[in-house]
N, C-alpha and C positions, 0 to 999 in steps of 0.2 A: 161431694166435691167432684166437679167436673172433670177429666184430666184428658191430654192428648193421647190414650192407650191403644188405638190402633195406627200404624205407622202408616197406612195409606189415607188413612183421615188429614192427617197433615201435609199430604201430597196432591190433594185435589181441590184443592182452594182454584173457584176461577180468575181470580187474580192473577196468581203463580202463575210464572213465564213459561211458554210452553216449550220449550228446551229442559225443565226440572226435572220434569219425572225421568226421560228418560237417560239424563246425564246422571242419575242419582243410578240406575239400573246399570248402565253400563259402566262405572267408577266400581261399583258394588263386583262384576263380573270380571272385570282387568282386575283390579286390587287380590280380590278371592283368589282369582286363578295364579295371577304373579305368585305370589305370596308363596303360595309353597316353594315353588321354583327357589326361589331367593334362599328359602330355609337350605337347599341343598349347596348353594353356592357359596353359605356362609358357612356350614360347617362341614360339607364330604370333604374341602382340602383338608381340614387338621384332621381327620382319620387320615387320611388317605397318606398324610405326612407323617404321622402316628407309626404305619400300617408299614411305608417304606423306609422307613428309621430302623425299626424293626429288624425286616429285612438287610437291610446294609449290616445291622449292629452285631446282631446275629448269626450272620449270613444263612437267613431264613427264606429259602425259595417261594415256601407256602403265602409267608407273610409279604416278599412280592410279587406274587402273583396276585393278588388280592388285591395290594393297590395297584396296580398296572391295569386291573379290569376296573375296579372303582372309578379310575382318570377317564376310561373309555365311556363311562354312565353317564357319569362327570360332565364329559362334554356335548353328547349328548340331550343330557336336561340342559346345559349351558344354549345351547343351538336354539332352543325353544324358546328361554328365557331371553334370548335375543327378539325374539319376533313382540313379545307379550311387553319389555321394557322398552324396546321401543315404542311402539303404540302408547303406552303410561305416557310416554312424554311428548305427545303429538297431542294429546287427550287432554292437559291442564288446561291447557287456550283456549283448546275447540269446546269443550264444556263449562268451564267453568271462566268463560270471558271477564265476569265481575269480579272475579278474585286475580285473574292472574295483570290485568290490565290497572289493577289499583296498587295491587303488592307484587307483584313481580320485579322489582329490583329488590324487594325486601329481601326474597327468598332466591331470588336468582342463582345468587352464590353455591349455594345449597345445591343446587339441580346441577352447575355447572362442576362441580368438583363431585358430584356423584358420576355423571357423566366421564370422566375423565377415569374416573376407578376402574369405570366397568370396563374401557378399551384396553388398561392398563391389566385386566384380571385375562381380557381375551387372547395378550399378548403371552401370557406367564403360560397360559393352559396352553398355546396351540404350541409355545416351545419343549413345555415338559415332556406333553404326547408327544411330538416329532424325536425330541430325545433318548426314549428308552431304546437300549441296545447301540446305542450313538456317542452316550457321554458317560463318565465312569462315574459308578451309580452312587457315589459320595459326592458327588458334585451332583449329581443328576438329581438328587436328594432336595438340596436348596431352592430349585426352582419352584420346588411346591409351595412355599414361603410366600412370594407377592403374589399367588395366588389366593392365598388362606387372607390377607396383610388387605388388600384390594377389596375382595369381596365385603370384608366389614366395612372398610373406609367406604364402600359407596352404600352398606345399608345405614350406616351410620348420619352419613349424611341425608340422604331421604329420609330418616324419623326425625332429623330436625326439623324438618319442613312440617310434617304430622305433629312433633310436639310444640311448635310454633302456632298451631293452627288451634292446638288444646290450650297453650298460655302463649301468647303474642306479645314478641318482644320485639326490641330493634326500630321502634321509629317512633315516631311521635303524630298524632294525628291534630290537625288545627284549622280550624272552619270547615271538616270535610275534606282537607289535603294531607295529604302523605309526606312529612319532613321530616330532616335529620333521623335519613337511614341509616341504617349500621346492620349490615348483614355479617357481619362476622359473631353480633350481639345470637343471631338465629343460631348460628355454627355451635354458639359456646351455651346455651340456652341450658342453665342447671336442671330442668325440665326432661330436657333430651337427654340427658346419662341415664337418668331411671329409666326412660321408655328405652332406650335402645336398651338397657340392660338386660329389660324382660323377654325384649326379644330376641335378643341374642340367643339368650339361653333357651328360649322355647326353638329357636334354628335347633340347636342341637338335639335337644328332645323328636323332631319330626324328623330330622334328616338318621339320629339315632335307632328310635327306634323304628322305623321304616327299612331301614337295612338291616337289625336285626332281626325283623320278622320275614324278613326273606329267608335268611337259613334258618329261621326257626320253622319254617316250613318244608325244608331240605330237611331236616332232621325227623319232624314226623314222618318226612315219605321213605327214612331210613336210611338216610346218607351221615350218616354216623362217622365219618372222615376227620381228620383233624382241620382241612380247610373248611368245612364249616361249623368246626367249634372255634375256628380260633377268628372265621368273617361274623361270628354271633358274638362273640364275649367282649371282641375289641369297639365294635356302634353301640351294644349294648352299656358298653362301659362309660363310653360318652356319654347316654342317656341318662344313666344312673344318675351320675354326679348331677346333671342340669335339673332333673324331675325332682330330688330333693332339694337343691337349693330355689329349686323357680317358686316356692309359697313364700321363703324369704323374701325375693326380689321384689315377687306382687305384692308381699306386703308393704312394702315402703315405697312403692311406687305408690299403691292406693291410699298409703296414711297424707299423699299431700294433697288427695282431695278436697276434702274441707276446707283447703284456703281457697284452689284453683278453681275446680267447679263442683259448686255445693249441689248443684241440680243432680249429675251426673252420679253422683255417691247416695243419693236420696233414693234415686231411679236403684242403682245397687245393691241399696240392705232393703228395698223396699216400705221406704219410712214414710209414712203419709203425713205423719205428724212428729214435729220437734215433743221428744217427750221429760218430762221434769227432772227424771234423774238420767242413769244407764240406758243405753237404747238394747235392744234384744238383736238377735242374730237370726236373722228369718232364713229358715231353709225350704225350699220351695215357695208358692204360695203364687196368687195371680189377685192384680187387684181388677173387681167388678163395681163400678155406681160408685167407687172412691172407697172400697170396703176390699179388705186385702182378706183370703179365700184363702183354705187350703193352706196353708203355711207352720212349719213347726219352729217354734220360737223360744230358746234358748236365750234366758236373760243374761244382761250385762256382755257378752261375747261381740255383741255389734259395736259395741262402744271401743271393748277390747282391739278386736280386730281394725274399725275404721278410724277409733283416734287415741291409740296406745293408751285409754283410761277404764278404768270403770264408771267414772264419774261424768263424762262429758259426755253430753248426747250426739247421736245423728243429726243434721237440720234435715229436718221433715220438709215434702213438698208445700205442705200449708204455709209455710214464707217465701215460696215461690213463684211467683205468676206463672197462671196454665199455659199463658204462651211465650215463656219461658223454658217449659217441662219438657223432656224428650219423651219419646212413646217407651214407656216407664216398665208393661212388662215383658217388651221385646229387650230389654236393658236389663232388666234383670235375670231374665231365663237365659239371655246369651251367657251374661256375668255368673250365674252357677253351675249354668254348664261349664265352663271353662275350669272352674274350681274346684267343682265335683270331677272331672275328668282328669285334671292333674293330679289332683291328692288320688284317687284310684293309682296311675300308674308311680305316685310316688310309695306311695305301700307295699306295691308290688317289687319293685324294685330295693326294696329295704328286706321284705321278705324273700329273696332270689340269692342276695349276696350274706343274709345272716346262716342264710341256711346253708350255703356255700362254706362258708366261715365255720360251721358247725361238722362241716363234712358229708351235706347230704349235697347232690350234683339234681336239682333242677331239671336238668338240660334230660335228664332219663326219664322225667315225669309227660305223660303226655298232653296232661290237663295243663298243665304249665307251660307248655309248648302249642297247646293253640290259642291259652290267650295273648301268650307274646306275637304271636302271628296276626293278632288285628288292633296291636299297639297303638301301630303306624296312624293304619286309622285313626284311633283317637285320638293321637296328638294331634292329626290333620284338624280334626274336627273340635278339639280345645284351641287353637291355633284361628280358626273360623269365628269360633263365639267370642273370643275375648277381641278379635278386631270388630266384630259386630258392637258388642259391648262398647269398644269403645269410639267409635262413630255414630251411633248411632244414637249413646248417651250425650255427646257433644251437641246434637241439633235442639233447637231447631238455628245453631251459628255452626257456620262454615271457618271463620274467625270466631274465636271463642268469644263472649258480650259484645262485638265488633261490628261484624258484618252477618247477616244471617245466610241462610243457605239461597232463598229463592232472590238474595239481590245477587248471586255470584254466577245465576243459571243466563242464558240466553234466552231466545224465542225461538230459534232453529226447529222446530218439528221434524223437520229431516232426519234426526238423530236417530229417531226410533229404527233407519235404514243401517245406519250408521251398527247398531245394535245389533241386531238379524245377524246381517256380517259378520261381527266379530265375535257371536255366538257359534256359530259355523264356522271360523277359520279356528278358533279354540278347540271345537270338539273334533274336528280334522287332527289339529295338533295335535291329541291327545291319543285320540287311535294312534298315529301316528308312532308317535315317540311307546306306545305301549308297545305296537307290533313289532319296533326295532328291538329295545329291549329282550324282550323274550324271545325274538331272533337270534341276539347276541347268550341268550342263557342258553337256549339248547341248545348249538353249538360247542360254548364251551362245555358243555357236560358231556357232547358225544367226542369232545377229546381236541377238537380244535384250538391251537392255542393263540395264533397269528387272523386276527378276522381282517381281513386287505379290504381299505380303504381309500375312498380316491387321494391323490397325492404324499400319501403316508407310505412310510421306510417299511421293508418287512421285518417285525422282530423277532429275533430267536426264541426258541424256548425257554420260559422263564422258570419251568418248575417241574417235578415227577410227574410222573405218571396217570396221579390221582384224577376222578374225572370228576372235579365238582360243577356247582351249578352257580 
């Protein structure tokens, strides 16, 4: 059996408009790159509101100090993720003409009420920053709120547009025209809960443990201080909670496969074939000539896992037209990385806090302490594969059974310029926002508490002595 298994094979059709490839390349590079950014903006406010609760509740210096420096990252990665969401949304028109020029009042609403969040989140963050040492820190406390409130309401609404684009609702299509829109049908899209659910929670797993493994790297270099046990336990705690529940989430997001896109789920357990009873649970495995390789296979669990039975099978590619199929083991190797990498940091995290619970402190182990220090990483890169996974299982439609990808592309060849650029002004940004960063740590380690900023108040000292990182 034939099948489309390399993804540049379906990109080099001389058919295909020559705007495809490199609108696909540069969607692929804004998406990747935003992406994280976003994960910070949806969950450093609820630490950070967590973190100044704390502090007010307590009257815990340590714990505002913490968030006071948090807000400062905070805006920081916010600064960036200004340049990168902008560009997303100059980017749907300029590349993808065919899609937004047919459904763009479809999805409009969507765009415009995510737009509206983010000035609304810009609003919240530059008053709370400008705030501290200005308003009485129980008031000062609240403003963290529409910024926490905001940040979701606009990821929220950007995955309706992505879960709209996986199951398409909201209008009616008839001789080729676009009638009886309903973009409020996209907003409310029962589709969209599950996907935003999962990434919600994955926000918190990246933005968690990515801050925890910053003082868990304070900690092996021996800064054993209680401000970074208590900037480790508080992200990490965040994480905890999300890395267990995130195999829930994806599970019930992924059980409605099988109605929505049977291709996409096929491409996932690796199912070449509808099988007569249980389907098995392929772990690894690559298919070559239509012959799946290498794969350790575990009966009835795929059935288990992709349609809550033992009984009911996978639908196999073989009731799928090949060009139909997405590039099958880029879909599935993204789709097991993503779940081999979760269930890792979900174990870990079960083992951290039992043993906690039992009275033994982790946090003194060193081996413990350097794998919590390349977390971050992984969640980044679970966070990578499962948005691979799932764009990449949706082709070869840009609208799911709707419209396919290469009628949504232009002819523009210029893009490829277009690309270069914003290859380069990302990897600019990125030095960038790194060198600040670590400007602002050693600093405060060698004791600085106030870093002056252009038109910011100076604030007092928020805390002892302690010279954390």
């Amino acid at each position: 059996m034939a099948t489309p298994d390399l993804l540049i094979t379906a990109l080099t059709s001389d058919l295909d408009p020559a705007g495809l490839m490199p609108a696909r390349q540069q969607m692929a590079l804004s998406l990747g790159w935003h992406i994280v950014l976003a994960c910070f903006g949806v969950a450093l406010p609820a630490m950070i509101f967590w973190m100044h609760w704390r502090g007010v509740r307590r009257g815990d210096d340590t714990a505002l100090l913490l968030a006071h420096r948090w807000a400062k990252v905070s805006a920081v990665l916010f600064a960036i993720g200004v340049v990168s969401g902008t560009a997303l949304a100059f980017q749907m028109g300029l590349l993808w003409p065919g899609l937004m020029g047919t459904y763009g009042d479809v999805v409009g609403l969507s765009f415009a009420f995510e737009g509206l969040a983010f000035f609304l989140e810009a609003i919240f963050l530059g008053i709370y920053l400008y705030g501290w040492g200005r308003i009485d820190p129980r008031r000062h406390l609240w403003f963290v709120l529409p910024i926490a409130i905001t940040g979701v309401v606009g990821t929220y609404c950007i995955l309706t547009v992505n879960a709209w684009m996986n199951a398409p609702v909201g209008f009616d299509l008839v001789n080729g025209e676009v009638t009886n829109i309903d973009p409020w049908a996209v907003l409310f899209n029962p589709n969209a809960f599950w996907q935003f659910l999962h990434m919600w929670v994955a926000a918190y797993m990246v933005a968690g443990f990515s801050v925890a493994a910053v003082y868990a790297v304070g900690l092996l270099k021996g800064r054993r201080d209680r401000y970074h046990r208590l900037g480790f336990l508080v992200p990490f705690g965040f994480a905890s909670v999300s890395a267990v529940l995130q195999p829930v989430v994806g599970h019930l997001l992924g059980s409605r496969l099988a109605e929505t896109q049977p291709a996409k789920l096929a491409a996932f357990e690796l199912a070449t074939e509808t099988d007569s009873g249980a389907s098995p649970l392929r772990i690894g495995g690559v298919l070559i000539d239509g012959v799946v390789r290498y794969s350790i296979d575990i009966p009835y669990l795929g059935s288990l896992f992709a349609r809550n039975s033992f009984t009911k099978p996978v639908q196999g590619l073989d009731t799928i037209p090949v060009e139909d199929q997405p590039p099958i083991n880029m879909t599935h190797l993204a789709f097991q990385s993503m779940v081999g990498i979760g269930t890792l940091l979900a174990l870990a995290v079960v083992i951290f806090w039992v043993a906690r619970w039992r009275g033994h402190d982790l946090l003194e182990r060193r081996l413990f302490l350097r794998f919590v220090s390349i977390t971050g990483v992984l969640a980044v890169v679970a966070l990578e594969a499962g948005w691979i996974a799932t764009e990449v299982g949706r082709q070869p439609w840009i609208v799911y059974g709707i419209m396919r990808t290469p009628e949504a592309a232009g002819n523009n060849s210029g893009l490829w310029w277009l690309l270069g650029i914003t290859t380069v002004v990302y990897a600019l940004m990125t030095v960038g926002a790194t060198i600040v960063i670590r400007s602002m740590a050693r600093r405060w380690r060698a004791g600085e508490q106030d870093l002056p900023s252009p038109y910011g108040p100076r604030v007092e000292t928020l805390a002892s002595s302690e010279k954390p990182s």
